[in-house]
C-alpha positions as CSV (number, residue, x, y, z in Angstrom):
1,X,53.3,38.0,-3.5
2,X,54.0,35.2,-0.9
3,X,54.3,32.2,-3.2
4,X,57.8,30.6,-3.4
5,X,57.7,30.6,-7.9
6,X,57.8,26.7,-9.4
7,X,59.5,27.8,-12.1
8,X,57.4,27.5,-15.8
9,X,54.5,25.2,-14.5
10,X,51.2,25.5,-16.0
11,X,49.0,24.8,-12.9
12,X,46.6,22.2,-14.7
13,X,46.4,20.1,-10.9
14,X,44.0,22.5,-9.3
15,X,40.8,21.0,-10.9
16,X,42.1,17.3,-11.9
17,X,45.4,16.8,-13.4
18,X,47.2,13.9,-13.4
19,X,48.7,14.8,-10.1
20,X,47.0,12.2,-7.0
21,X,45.7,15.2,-5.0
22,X,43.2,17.8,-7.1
23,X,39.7,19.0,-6.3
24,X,38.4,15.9,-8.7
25,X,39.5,13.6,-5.4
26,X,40.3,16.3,-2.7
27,X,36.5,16.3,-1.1
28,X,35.9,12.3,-1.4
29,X,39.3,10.9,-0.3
30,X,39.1,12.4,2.7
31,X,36.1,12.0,3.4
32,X,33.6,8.7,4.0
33,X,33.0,8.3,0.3
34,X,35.6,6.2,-0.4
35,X,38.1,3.3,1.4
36,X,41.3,3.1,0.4
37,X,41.6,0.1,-2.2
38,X,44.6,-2.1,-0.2
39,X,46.2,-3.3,-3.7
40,X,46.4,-0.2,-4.6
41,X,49.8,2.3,-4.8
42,X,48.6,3.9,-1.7
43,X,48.3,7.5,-3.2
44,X,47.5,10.4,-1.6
45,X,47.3,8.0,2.0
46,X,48.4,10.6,3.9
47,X,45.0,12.5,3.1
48,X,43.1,9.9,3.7
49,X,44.7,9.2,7.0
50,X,44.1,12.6,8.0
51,X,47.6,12.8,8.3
52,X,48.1,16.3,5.9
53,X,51.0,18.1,6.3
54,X,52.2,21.6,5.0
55,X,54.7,19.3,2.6
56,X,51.2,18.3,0.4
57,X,49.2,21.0,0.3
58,X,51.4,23.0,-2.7
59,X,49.1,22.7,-5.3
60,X,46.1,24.1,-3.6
61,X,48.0,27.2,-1.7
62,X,50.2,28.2,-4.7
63,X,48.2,27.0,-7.4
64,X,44.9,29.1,-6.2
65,X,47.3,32.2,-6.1
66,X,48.7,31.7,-10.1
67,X,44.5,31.3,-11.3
68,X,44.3,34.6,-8.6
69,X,47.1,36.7,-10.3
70,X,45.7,36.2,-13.7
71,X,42.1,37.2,-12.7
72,X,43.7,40.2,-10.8
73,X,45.7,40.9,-14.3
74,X,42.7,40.9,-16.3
75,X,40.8,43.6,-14.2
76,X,44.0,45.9,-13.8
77,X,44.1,46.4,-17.7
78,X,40.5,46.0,-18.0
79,X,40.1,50.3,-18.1
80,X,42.3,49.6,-21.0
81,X,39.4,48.1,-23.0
82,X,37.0,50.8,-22.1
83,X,35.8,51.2,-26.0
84,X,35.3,47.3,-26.5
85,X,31.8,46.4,-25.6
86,X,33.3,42.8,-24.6
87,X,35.4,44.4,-21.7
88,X,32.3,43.6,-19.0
89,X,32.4,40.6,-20.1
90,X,35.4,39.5,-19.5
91,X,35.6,41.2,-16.3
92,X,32.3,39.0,-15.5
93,X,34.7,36.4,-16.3
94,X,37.8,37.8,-14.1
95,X,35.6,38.2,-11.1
96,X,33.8,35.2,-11.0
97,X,36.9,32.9,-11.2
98,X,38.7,34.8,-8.7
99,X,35.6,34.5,-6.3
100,X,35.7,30.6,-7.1
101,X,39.2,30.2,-6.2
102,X,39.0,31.9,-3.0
103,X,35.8,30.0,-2.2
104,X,37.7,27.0,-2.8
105,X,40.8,27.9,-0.5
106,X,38.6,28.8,2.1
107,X,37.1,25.5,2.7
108,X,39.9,23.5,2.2
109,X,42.0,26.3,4.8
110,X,39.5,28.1,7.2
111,X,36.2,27.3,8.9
112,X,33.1,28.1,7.8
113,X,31.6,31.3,8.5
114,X,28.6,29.6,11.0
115,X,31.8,28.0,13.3
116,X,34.5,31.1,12.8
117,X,35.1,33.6,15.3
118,X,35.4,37.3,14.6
119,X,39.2,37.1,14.9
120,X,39.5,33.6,12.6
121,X,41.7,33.7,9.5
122,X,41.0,33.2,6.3
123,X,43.4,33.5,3.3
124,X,45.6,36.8,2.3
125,X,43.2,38.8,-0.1
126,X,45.2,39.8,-3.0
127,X,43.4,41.6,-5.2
128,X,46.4,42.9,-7.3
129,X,48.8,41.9,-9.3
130,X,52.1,42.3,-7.2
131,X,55.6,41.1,-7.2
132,X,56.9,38.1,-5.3
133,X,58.2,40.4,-2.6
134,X,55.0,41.2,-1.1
135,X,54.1,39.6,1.9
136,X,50.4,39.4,2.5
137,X,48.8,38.2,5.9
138,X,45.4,36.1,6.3
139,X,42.8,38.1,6.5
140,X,39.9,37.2,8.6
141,X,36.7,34.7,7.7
142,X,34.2,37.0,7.5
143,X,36.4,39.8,4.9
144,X,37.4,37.2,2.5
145,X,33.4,35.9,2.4
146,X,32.5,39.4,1.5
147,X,34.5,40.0,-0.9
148,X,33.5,36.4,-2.8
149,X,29.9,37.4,-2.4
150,X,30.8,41.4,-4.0
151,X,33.1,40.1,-6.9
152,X,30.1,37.6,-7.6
153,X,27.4,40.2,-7.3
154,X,29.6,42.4,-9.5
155,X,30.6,39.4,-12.0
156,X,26.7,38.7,-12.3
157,X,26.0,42.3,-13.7
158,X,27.9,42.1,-16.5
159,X,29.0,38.9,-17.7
160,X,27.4,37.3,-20.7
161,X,24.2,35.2,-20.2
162,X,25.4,33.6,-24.0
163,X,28.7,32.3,-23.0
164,X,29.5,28.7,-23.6
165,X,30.3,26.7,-20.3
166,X,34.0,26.1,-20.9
167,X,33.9,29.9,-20.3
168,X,32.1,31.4,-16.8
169,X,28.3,32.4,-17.8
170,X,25.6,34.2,-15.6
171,X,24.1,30.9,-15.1
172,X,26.7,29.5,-13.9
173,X,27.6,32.7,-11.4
174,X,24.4,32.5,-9.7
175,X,24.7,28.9,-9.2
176,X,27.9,29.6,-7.7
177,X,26.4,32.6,-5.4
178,X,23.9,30.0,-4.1
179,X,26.3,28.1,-3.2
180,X,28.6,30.2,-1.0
181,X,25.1,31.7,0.8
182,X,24.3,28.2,1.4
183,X,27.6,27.9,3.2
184,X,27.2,31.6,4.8
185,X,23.6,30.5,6.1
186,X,21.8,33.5,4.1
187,X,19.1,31.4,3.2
188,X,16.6,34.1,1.8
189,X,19.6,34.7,-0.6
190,X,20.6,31.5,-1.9
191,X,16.9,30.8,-2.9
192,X,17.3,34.3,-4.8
193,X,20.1,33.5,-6.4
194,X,19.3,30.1,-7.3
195,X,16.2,31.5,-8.6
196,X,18.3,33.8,-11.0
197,X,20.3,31.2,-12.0
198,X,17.4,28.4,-13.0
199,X,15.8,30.9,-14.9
200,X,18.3,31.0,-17.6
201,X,19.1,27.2,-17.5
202,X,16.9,24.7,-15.0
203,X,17.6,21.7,-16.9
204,X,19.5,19.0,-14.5
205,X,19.4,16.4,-17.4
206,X,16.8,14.0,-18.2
207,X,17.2,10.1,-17.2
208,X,17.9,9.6,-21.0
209,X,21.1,12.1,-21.0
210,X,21.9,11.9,-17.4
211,X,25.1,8.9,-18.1
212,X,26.3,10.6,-21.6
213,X,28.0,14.0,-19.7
214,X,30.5,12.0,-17.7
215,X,31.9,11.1,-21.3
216,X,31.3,13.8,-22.7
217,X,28.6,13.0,-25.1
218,X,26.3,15.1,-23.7
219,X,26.2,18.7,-21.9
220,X,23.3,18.9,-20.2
221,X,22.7,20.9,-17.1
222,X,26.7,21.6,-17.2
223,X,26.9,25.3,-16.2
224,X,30.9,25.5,-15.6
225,X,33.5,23.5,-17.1
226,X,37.2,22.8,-17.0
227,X,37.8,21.5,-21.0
228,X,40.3,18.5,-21.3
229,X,41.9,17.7,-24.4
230,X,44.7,15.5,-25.6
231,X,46.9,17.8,-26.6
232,X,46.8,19.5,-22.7
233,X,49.7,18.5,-20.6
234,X,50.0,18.4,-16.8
235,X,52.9,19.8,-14.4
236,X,55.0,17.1,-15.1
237,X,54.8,17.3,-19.3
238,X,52.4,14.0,-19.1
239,X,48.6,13.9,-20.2
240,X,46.1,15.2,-18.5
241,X,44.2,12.0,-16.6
242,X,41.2,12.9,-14.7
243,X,40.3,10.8,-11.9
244,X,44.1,9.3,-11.5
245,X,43.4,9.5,-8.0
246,X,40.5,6.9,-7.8
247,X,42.8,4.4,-10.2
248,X,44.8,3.9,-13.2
249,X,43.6,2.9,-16.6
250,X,45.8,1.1,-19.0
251,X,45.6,-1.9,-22.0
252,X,46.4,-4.6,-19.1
253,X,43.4,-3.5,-16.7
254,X,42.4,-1.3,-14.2
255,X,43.8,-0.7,-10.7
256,X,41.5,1.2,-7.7
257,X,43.1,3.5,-5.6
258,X,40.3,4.4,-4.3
259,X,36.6,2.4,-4.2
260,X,33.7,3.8,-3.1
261,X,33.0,3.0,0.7
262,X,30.2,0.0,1.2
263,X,28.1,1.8,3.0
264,X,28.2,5.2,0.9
265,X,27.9,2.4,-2.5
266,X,24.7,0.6,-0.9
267,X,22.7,4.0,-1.0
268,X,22.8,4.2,-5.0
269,X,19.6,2.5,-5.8
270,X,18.5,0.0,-9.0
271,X,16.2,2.6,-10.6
272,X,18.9,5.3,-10.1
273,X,20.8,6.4,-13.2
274,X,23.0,7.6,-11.1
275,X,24.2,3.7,-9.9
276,X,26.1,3.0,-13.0
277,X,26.7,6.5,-14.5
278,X,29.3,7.0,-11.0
279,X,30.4,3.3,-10.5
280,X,30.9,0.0,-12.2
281,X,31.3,-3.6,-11.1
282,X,35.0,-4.9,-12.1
283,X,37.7,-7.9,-10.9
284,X,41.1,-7.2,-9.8
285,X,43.3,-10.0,-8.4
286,X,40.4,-12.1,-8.8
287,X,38.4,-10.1,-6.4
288,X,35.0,-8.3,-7.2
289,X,35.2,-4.9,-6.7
290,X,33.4,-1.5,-7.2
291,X,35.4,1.3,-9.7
292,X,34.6,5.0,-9.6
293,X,33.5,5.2,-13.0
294,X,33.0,9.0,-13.2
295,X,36.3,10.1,-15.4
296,X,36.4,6.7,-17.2
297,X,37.1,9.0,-20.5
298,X,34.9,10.3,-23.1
299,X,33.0,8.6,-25.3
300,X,35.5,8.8,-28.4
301,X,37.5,6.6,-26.5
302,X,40.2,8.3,-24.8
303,X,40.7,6.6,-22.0
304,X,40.6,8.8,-18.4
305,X,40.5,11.8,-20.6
306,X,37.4,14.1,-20.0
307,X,36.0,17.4,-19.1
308,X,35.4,18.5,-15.1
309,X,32.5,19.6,-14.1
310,X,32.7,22.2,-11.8
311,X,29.0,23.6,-11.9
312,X,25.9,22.1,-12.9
313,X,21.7,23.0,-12.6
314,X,21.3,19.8,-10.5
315,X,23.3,21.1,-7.5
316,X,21.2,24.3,-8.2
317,X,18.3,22.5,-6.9
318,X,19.8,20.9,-4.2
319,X,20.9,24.3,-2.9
320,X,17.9,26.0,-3.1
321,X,15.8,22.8,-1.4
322,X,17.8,23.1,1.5
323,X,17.4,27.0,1.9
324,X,13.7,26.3,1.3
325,X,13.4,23.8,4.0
326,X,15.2,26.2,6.7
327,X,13.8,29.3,6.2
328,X,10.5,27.2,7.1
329,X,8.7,26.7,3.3
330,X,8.8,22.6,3.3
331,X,6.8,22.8,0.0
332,X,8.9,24.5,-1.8
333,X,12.1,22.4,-0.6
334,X,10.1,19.4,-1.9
335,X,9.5,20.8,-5.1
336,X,12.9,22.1,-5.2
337,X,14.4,18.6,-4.7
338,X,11.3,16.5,-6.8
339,X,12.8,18.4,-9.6
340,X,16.2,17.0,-9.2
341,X,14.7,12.7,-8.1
342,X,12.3,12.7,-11.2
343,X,15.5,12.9,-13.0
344,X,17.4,10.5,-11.6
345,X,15.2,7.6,-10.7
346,X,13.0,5.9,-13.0
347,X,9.2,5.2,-12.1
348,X,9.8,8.4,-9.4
349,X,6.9,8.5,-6.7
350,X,7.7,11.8,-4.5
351,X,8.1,10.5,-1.0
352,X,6.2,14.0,0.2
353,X,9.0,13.9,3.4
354,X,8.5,16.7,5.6
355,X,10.2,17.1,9.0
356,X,13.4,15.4,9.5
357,X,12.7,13.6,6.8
358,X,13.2,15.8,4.3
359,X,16.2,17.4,5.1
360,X,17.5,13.9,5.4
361,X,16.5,13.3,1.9
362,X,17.7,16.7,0.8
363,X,21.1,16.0,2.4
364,X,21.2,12.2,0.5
365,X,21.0,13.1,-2.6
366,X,23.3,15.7,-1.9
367,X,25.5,13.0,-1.0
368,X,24.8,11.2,-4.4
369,X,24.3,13.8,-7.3
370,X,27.6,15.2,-6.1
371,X,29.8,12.0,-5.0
372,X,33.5,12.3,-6.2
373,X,33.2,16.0,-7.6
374,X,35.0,17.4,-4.6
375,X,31.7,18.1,-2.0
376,X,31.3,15.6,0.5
377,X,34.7,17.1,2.7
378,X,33.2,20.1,2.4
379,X,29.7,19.2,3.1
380,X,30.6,17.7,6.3
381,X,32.5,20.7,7.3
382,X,29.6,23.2,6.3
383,X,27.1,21.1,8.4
384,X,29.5,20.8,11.5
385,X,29.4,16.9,11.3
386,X,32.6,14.3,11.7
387,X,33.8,12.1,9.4
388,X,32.6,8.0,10.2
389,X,34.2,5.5,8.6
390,X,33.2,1.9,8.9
391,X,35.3,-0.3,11.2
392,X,34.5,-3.1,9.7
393,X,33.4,-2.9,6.1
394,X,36.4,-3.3,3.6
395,X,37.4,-2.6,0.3
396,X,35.4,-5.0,-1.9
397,X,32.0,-4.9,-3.3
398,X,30.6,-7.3,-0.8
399,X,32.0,-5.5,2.5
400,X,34.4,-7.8,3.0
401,X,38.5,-7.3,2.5
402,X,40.4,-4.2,4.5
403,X,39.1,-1.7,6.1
404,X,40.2,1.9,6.7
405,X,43.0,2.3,8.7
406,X,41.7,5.2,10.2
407,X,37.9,5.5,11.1
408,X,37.0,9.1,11.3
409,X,37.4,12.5,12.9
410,X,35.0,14.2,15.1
411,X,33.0,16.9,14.3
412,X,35.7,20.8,15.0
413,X,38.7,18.6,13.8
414,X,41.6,21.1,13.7
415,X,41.7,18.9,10.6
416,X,38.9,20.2,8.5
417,X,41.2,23.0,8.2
418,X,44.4,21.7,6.1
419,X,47.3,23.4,6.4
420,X,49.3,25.9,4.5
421,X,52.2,24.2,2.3
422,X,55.5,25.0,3.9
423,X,57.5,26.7,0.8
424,X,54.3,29.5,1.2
425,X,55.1,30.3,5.4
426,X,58.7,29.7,4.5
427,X,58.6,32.2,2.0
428,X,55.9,35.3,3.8
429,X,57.0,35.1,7.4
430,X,53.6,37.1,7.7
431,X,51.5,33.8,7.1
432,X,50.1,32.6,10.2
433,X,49.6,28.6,9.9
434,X,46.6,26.7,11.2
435,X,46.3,25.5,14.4
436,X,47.8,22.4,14.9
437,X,49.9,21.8,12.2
């Protein structure tokens, strides 16, 4: 395989380590979610900046392969569980996180299939175990898609419907499935799948339980979950602290790295739970400012230790609303994202938006249901849209302190794709970095 080994490390920074850079903060910090808190340690500034190198994308290139080779050694020995009526299962399970990883690496390395040409690379499909000699090239957009979608499809037939959701369930694979045909366009499809997936779990949390699953009290509408406990340790032998990369919790205080971006923070209403279930007023060098309040720690206390989300009913909905509204049925879209507002805001009257004016609203609370949970990136990249910073809003609560040092990138960026860490093309001569790196 192409990946330069790193020796006996457990590869807990894919989905939120302690390290500054995971998917917990990947889609938000470099995006227009947050601004850059300037009393802050200046972590992971160079994504932020835009400024991405193949010397900081390790984790995501060589961490995706080690989750890869384990799935791929599951279903090579999976013939040898032939009598054991589990052994679907557990390839459900093989297949479905391999899919997810790849879906992952292909929107943090390659377009999306609407902007990719024929000829446009994707990521090396390994889908083997082999040794560390091999050296894989990309392969193109459209082959690594299809095979996501067929080891979905074929994770979906056999996986349990009963598994918990610290383990991949059917639920949880059809919500995925919508997902990547919402990013393939196949509209028709991701209402289908979302479909199959809502049937065995539609529940996006109630207002009442909506707060108590960011710590952990609660698991509502969680289909998929990463399971954090105190006894995991990251790469570097420390504790696993979610969220490191929005700020640091300790007995003396709290210090931002991060803050949500004023105008992104002014679009959380009063009546939505979401408002202070995400954020929460604080002071920091005597300045009032707004924390991202999202992996403050569970509710037994340990502080910036919790579970990640990775899946949940309430993106679901939002999924399906959008493929509603552009294969033409408005109604349904409305319904579809009704299901999701009457859950979030109290004393909910339906706007009834049609036009513009629903896939605006489809697209906010998009925006909102998913804010730091490693979308918004993404979802700019998926919709062919640039990134637009304020110029003049700043880093505390009322607007006012520093701004981002840099604004924005327009929409076809060479920068919406990131590029390959340097030990991987260092060590496959056959990988082909991105353009413009």
């Amino acid at each position: 395989m192409m990946l330069a080994p790193r020796g006996t490390e457990n590869y807990t920074s894919y989905y939120g380590g302690a390290d500054y850079f995971s998917f917990v903060g990947a889609a938000d910090i470099l995006s227009d979610n947050t601004t850059r808190f300037s009393l802050g340690r200046g972590s992971a500034s160079q994504f932020h900046n835009l400024q991405a190198s193949g010397n900081s994308t390790t984790y995501f290139f060589q961490d995706g392969y080690a989750i890869i080779r384990a799935a791929n050694a599951v279903l090579d020995n999976i013939g040898n569980l032939k009598s054991d009526p589990s052994a679907k299962n557990y390839q459900g399970q093989a297949l479905a996180v391999r899919a997810m990883v790849y879906f992952d690496m292909m929107r943090i390395f390659a377009k999306t299939p609407s902007n990719a040409s024929a000829t446009d690379l994707g990521v090396p499909l390994v889908l083997k175990v082999t040794d560390y000699t091999e050296r894989p090239k990309r392969d193109v957009v459209s082959a690594v898609y299809a095979q996501i979608e067929n080891d979905l499809i074929a994770a979906a037939s056999g996986i349990s419907a009963s598994n918990s959701n610290v383990q991949m369930n059917r639920a949880a694979v059809y919500a995925l499935l919508s997902r990547v045909y919402l990013y393939e366009a196949k509209y028709p499809k991701c209402i289908i799948a979302a479909d199959s997936s809502l049937a065995l779990n539609a529940d996006p949390a109630s207002i009442a339980t909506f707060p108590s699953i960011w710590n952990d009290a609660s698991e509502a509408g969680v289909l998929f979950k990463l399971k954090v406990t105190p006894t995991m340790v990251d790469n570097n032998g420390g504790s696993i602290t979610v969220g490191v990369a929005y700020g640091q919790t300790s007995g003396t205080g709290d210090k931002a790295e991060y803050v949500p971006a004023y105008d992104f923070a002014v679009l959380f209403k009063p009546t939505d739970v979401r408002t202070l279930s995400f954020t929460r007023p604080g002071f920091f060098s005597g300045d009032s400012i707004t924390y991202i309040d999202k992996y403050a720690g569970k509710a037994t206390g340990n502080q910036s230790l919790v579970d990640v989300k990775l899946l949940r009913v309430a993106e679901v909905y939002l999924n399906q609303a959008e493929a509603f509204y552009n294969t033409g049925d408005q109604a349904n879209a409305l319904l579809s994202l009704d299901m999701l507002r009457m859950n979030r805001y109290t004393n909910f009257v339906s706007g009834a938006e049609t036009g513009a004016a629903l896939i605006n609203a489809i697209w906010l609370e998009r925006r909102l249901e998913l804010a730091f949970e490693g979308d918004r990136f993404f979802d700019l990249k998926r919709r062919n849209l640039g990134i637009v910073r304020s110029t003049t809003n700043g880093d505390l609560k009322n607007g006012m302190g520093s701004p981002d040092v840099v604004t924005g990138i327009p929409a076809g960026d060479h920068r919406f794709q990131l590029p390959i860490d340097n030990n991987s093309i260092n060590a496959n001569t056959n990988l082909i970095q991105n353009p413009g790196y």
